[in-house]
GUTI-700440 format. One record per residue (C-alpha): residue number from 1; residue in three letters; x, y, z. Coordinates in pm, whole numbers, plus 50000, padded with zeros to 5 digits. Layout:
<marpa><resi>NUM</resi><resn>ala</resn><x>X</x><y>Y</y><z>Z</z></marpa>
...
***
This chain:
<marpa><resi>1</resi><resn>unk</resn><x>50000</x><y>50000</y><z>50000</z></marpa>
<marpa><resi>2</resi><resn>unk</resn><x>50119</x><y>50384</y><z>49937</z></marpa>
<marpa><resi>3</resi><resn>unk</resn><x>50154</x><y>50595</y><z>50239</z></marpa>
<marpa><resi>4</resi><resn>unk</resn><x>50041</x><y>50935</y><z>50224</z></marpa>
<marpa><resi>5</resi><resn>unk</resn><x>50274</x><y>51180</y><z>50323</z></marpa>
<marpa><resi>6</resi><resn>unk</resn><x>50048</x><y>51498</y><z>50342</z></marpa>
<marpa><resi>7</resi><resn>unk</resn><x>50009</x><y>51501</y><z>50688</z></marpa>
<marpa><resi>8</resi><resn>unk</resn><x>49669</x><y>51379</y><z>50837</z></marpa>
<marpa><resi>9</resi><resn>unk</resn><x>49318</x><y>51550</y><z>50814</z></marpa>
<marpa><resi>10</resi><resn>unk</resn><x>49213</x><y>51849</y><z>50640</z></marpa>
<marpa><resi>11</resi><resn>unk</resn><x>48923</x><y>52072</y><z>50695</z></marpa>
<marpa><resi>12</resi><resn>unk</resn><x>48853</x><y>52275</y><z>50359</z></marpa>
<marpa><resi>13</resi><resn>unk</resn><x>49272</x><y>52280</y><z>50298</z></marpa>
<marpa><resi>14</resi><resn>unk</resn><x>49377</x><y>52394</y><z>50674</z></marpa>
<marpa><resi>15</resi><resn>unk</resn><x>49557</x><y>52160</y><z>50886</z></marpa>
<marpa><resi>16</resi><resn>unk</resn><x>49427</x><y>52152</y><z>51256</z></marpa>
<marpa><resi>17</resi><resn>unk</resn><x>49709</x><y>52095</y><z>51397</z></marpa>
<marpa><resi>18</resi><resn>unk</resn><x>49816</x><y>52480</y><z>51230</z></marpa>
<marpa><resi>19</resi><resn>unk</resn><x>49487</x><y>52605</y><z>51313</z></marpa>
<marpa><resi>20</resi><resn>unk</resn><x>49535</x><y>52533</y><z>51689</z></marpa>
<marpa><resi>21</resi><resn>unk</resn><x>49891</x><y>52646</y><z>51682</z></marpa>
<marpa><resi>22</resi><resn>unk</resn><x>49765</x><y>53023</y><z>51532</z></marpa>
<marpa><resi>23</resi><resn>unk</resn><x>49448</x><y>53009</y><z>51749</z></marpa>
<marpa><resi>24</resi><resn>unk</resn><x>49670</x><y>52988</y><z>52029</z></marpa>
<marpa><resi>25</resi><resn>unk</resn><x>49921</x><y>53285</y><z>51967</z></marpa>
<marpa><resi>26</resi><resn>unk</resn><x>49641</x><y>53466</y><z>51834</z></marpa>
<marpa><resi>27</resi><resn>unk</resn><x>49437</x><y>53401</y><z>52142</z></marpa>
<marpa><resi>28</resi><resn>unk</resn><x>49774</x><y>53453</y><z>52389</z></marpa>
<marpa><resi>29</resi><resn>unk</resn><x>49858</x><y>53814</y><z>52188</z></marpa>
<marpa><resi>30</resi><resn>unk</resn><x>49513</x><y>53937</y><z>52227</z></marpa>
<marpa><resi>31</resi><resn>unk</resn><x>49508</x><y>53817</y><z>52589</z></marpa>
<marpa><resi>32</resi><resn>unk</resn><x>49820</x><y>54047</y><z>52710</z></marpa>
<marpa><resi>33</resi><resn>unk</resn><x>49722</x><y>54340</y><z>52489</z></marpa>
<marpa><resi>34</resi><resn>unk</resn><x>49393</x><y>54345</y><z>52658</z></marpa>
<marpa><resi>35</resi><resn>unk</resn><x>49517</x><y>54288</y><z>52984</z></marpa>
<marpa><resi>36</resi><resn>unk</resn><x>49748</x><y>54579</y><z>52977</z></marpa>
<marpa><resi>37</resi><resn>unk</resn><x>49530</x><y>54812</y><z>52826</z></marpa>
<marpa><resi>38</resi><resn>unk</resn><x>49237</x><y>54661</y><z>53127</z></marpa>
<marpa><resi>39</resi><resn>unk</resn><x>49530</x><y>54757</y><z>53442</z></marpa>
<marpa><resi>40</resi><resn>unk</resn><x>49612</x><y>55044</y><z>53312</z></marpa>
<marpa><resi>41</resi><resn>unk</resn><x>49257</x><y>55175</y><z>53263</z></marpa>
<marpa><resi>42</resi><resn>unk</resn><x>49225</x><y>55046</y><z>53567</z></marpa>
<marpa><resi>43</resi><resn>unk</resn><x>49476</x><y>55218</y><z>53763</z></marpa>
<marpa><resi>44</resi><resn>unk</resn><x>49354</x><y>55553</y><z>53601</z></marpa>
<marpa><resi>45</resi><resn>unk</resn><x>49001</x><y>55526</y><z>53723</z></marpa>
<marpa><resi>46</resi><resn>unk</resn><x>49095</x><y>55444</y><z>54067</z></marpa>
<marpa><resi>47</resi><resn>unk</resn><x>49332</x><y>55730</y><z>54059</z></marpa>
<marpa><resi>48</resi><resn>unk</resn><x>49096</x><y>55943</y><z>53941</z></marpa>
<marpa><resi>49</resi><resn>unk</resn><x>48805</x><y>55871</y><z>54160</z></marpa>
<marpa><resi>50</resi><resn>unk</resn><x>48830</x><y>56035</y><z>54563</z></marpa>
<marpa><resi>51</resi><resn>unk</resn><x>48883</x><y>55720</y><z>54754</z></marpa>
<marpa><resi>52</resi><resn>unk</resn><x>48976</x><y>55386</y><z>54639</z></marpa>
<marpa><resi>53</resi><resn>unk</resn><x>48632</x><y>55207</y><z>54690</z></marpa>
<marpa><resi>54</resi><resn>unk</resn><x>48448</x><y>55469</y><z>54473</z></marpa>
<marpa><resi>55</resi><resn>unk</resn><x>48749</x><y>55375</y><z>54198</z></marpa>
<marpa><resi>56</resi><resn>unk</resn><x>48676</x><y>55033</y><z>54198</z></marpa>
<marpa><resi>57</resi><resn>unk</resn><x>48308</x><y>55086</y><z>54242</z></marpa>
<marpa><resi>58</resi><resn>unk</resn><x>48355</x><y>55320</y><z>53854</z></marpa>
<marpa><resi>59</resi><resn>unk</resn><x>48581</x><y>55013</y><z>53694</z></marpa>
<marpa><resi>60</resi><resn>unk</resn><x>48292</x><y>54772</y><z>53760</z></marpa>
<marpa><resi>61</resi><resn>unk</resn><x>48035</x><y>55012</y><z>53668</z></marpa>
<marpa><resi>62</resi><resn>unk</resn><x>48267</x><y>55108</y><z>53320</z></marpa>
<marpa><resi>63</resi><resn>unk</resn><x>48327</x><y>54706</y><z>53265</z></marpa>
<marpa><resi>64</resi><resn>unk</resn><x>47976</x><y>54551</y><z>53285</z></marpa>
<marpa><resi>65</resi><resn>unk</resn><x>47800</x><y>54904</y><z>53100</z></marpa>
<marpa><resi>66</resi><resn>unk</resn><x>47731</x><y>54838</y><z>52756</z></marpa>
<marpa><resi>67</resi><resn>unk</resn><x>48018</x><y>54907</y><z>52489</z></marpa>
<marpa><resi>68</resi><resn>unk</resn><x>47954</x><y>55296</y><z>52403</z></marpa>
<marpa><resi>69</resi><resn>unk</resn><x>48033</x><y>55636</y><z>52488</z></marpa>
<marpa><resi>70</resi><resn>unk</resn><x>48433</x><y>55757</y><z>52536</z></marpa>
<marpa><resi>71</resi><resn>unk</resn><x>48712</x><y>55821</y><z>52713</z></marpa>
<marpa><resi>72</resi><resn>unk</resn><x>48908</x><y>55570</y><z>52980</z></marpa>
<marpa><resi>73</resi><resn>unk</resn><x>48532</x><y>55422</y><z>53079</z></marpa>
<marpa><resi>74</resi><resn>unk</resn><x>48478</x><y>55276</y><z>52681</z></marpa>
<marpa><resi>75</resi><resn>unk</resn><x>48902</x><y>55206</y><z>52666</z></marpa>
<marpa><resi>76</resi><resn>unk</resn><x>48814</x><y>54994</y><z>53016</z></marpa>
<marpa><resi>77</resi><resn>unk</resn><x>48541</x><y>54854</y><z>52873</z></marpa>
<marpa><resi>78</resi><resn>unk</resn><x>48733</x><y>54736</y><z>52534</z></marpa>
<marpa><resi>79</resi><resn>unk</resn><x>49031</x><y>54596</y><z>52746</z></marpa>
<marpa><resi>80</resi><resn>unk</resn><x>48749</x><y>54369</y><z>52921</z></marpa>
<marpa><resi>81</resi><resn>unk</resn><x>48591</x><y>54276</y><z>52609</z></marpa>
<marpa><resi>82</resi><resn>unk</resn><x>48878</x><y>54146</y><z>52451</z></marpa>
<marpa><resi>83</resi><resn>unk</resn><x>49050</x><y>54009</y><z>52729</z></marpa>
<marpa><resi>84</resi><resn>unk</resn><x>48680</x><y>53723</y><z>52740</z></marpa>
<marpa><resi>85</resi><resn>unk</resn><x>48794</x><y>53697</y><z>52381</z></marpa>
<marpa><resi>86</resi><resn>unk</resn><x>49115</x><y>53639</y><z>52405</z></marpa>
<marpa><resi>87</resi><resn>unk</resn><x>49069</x><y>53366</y><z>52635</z></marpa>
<marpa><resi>88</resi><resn>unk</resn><x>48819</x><y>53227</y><z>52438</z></marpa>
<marpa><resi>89</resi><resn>unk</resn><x>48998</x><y>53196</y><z>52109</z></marpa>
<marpa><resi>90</resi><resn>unk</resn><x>49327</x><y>53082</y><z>52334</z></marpa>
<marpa><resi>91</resi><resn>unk</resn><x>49106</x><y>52839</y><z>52525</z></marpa>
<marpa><resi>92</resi><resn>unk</resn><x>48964</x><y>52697</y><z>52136</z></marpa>
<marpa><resi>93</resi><resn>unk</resn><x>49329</x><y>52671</y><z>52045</z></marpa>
<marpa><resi>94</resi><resn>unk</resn><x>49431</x><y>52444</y><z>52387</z></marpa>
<marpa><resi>95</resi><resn>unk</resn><x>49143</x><y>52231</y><z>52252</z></marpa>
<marpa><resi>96</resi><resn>unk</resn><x>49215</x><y>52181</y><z>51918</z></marpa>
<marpa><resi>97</resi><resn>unk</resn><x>49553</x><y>52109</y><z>52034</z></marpa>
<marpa><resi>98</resi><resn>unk</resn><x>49477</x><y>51875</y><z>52287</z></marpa>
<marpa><resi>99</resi><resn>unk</resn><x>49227</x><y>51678</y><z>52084</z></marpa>
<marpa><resi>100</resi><resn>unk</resn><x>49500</x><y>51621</y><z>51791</z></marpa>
<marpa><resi>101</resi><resn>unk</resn><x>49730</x><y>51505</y><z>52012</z></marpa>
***
């Protein structure tokens, strides 16, 4: 019998093994960008506010508010956003991984 030397399954012409390798960096990159934009925001609405609890009490207000308006509020909001996605396309990646392996 011939062996095939293409390397293993195919879904529409990408490898999964490629496709969990790029969902993973993709997911990772997006993960640290949020995260630093999120702390940083962060630290800017605490020090902005008069007391620490009303600081944290306007980051959680700014991160579960809906994605509009401006300023470090919508930036806060953005870094949380795509910090959930981030993990999610990382966490996808892990699995694809994992399964192929």
């Amino acid at each position: 019998m011939a062996r095939r030397t293409g390397g293993g399954r195919r879904l529409s012409g990408v490898r999964p093994e490629r496709f969990g390798t790029l969902a993973v960096q993709v997911g990772y990159a997006t993960v640290m960008a949020a995260l630093l934009l999120a702390v940083v925001t962060f630290g800017v609405l605490v020090a902005r506010a008069p007391s620490f609890a009303a600081g944290v009490d306007a980051a959680v207000a700014a991160g579960t508010g809906p994605l509009s308006g401006s300023g470090v509020a919508w930036l806060f909001r953005a870094g949380v956003l795509g910090l959930l996605i981030g993990s999610w396309v990382l966490g996808l990646g892990l699995i694809v991984d994992g399964l192929l392996d």
